[in-house]
C-alpha positions in Angstrom: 6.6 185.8 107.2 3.4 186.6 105.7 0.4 186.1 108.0 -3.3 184.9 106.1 -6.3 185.9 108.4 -9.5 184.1 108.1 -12.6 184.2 109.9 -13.1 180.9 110.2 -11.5 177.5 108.7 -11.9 173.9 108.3 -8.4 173.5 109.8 -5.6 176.0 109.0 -3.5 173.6 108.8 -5.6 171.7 105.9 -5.9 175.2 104.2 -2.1 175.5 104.0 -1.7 171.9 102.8 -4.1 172.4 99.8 -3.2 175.8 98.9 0.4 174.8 98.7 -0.2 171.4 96.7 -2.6 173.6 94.1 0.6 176.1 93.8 -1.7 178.8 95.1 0.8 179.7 97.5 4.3 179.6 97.7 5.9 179.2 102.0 6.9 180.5 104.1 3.4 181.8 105.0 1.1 181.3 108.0 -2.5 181.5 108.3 -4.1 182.3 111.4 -8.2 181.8 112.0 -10.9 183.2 114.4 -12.9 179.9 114.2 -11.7 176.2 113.5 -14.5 173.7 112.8 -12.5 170.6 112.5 -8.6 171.3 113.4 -6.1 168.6 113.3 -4.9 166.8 116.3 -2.9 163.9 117.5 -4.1 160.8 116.4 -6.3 161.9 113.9 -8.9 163.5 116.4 -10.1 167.1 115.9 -8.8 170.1 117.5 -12.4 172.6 118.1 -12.0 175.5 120.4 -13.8 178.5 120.6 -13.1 182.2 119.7 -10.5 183.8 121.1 -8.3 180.3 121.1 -4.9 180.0 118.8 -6.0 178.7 115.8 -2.7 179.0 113.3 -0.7 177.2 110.7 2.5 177.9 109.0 4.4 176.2 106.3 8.4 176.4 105.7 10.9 175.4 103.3 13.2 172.5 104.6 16.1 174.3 103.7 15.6 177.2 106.3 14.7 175.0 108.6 18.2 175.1 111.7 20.9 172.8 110.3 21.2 170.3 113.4 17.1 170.0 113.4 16.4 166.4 113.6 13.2 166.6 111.2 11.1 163.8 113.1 11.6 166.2 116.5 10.4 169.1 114.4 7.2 169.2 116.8 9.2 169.2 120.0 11.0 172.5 118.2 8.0 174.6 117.4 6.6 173.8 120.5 8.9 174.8 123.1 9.2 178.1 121.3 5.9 178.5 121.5 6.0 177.3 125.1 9.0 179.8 126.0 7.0 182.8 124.3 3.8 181.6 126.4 5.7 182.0 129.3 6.8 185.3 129.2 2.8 186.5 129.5 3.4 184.8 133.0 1.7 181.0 132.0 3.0 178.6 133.7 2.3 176.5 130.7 4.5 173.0 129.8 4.9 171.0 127.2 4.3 167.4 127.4 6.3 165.0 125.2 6.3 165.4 122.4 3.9 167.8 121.6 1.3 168.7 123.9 1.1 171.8 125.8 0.2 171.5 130.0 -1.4 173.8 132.6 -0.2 171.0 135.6 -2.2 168.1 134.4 -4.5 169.7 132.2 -4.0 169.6 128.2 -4.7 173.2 126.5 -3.2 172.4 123.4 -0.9 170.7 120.7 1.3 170.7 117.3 0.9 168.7 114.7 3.8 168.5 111.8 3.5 167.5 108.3 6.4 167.6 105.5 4.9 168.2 101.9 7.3 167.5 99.1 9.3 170.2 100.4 8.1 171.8 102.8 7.2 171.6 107.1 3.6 172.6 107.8 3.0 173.0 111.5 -0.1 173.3 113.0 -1.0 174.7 116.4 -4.1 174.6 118.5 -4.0 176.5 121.8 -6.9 177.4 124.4 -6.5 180.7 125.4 -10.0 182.1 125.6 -12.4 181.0 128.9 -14.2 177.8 127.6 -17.6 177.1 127.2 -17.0 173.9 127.8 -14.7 174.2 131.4 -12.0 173.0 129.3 -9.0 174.9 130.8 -7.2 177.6 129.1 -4.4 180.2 129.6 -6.3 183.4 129.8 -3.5 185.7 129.1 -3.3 189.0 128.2 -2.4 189.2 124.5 -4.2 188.7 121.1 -4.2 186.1 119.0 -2.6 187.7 116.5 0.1 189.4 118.3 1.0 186.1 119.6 1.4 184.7 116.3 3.1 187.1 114.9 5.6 187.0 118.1 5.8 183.3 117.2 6.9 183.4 113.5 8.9 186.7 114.0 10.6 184.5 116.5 11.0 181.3 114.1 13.4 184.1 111.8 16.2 183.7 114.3 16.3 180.1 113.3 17.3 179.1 117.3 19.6 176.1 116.7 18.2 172.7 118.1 20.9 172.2 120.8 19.9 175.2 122.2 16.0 174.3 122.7 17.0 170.7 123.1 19.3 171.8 126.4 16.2 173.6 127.7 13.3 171.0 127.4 15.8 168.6 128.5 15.8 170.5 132.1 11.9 170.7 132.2 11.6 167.0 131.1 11.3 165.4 134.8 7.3 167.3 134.4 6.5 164.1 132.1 7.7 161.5 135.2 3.7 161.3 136.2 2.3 161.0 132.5 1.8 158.8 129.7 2.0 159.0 126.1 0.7 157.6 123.1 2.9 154.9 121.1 1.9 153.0 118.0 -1.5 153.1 119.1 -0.2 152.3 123.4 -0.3 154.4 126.3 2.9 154.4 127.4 4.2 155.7 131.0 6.9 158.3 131.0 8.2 157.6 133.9 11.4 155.7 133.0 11.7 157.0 129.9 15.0 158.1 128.6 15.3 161.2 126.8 18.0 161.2 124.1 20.1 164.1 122.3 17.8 164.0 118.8 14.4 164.0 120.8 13.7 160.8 120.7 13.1 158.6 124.1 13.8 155.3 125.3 11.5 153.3 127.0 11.9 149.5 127.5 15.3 149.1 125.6 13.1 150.8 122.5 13.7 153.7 120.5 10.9 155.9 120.4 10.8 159.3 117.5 7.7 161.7 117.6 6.8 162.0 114.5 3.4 164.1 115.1 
């Protein structure tokens, strides 16, 4: 996959979107930025870190996406590979349903998904530099963009669904003591019931991610 480096961006994941839609660039391509001014994060908030954090975007047709990939988990997906790679630099980093990444109770991070015409544009927002701000962070030994280019060397293999699905099914018991957000409701994990396609149960309702 092709890698765009930029010193700083609005959002990379707002740069992919536009380039793509003006037919400036054709996926699968990523874009990876020192500095993000106004990142996109889970309901609609910003994602603003400081340099040295993982500030990347990538964009990929549908069609080599993995077959069994139920689109509307698509964030679960990108992030536990992320998660898995994160965790070979010795983080003990989790991920949160559906798409939030953990150091124990602490957020560091997220992924956002976005399907245009045809095409998955996933953004990721990471702290892995000390913040300024005592926000918490990973601090781990590797580059930004080495990690990234880990990552979408990774995403080639195209690791089938069930297989990431049968790990962060394991590691799910971590969301028992947390809550997430649901049509505009916080929501506690703690009975939740996670099924085959990603999607929970809580209170005899069906629940997709859709982020």
């Amino acid at each position: 996959m092709e890698i765009i480096s930029l010193n700083s961006v609005n959002s990379t994941q707002k740069y992919l979107i536009d380039a793509i839609i003006s037919k400036q660039i054709t996926p699968p391509i990523g874009v990876i930025s020192k500095i993000q001014t106004n990142g996109v994060g889970s309901r609609d908030n910003s994602w603003v870190g400081d340099s040295g954090d993982l500030f990347c975007s990538f964009a990929i047709d549908l069609a080599d996406l993995p077959l069994d990939l139920p689109l509307a988990s698509a964030s679960i997906y990108f992030s536990f590979i992320m998660k898995k790679i994160l965790k070979e630099y010795n983080s003990d980093v989790w991920l949160k349903w559906p798409n939030d990444f953990y150091l124990g109770s602490d957020k560091i991070g997220g992924t956002i998904t976005k399907r245009v015409s045809n095409y998955l544009i996933c953004g990721i927002g990471i702290n892995l530099s000390e913040s300024k701000n005592n926000f918490k962070s990973l601090n781990i030994d590797i580059t930004t963009k080495e990690l990234f280019k880990i990552y979408t060397k990774e995403l080639e293999n195209k690791i089938s669904w069930k297989q990431v699905f049968r790990e962060f099914k394991i590691e799910f018991n971590s969301n028992r003591d947390f809550y997430a957000h649901i049509c505009g409701e916080k929501r506690s994990l703690k009975d939740a019931l996670l099924c085959e396609d990603g999607s929970l149960i809580i209170n005899k309702k069906r629940i997709y991610s859709l982020r």
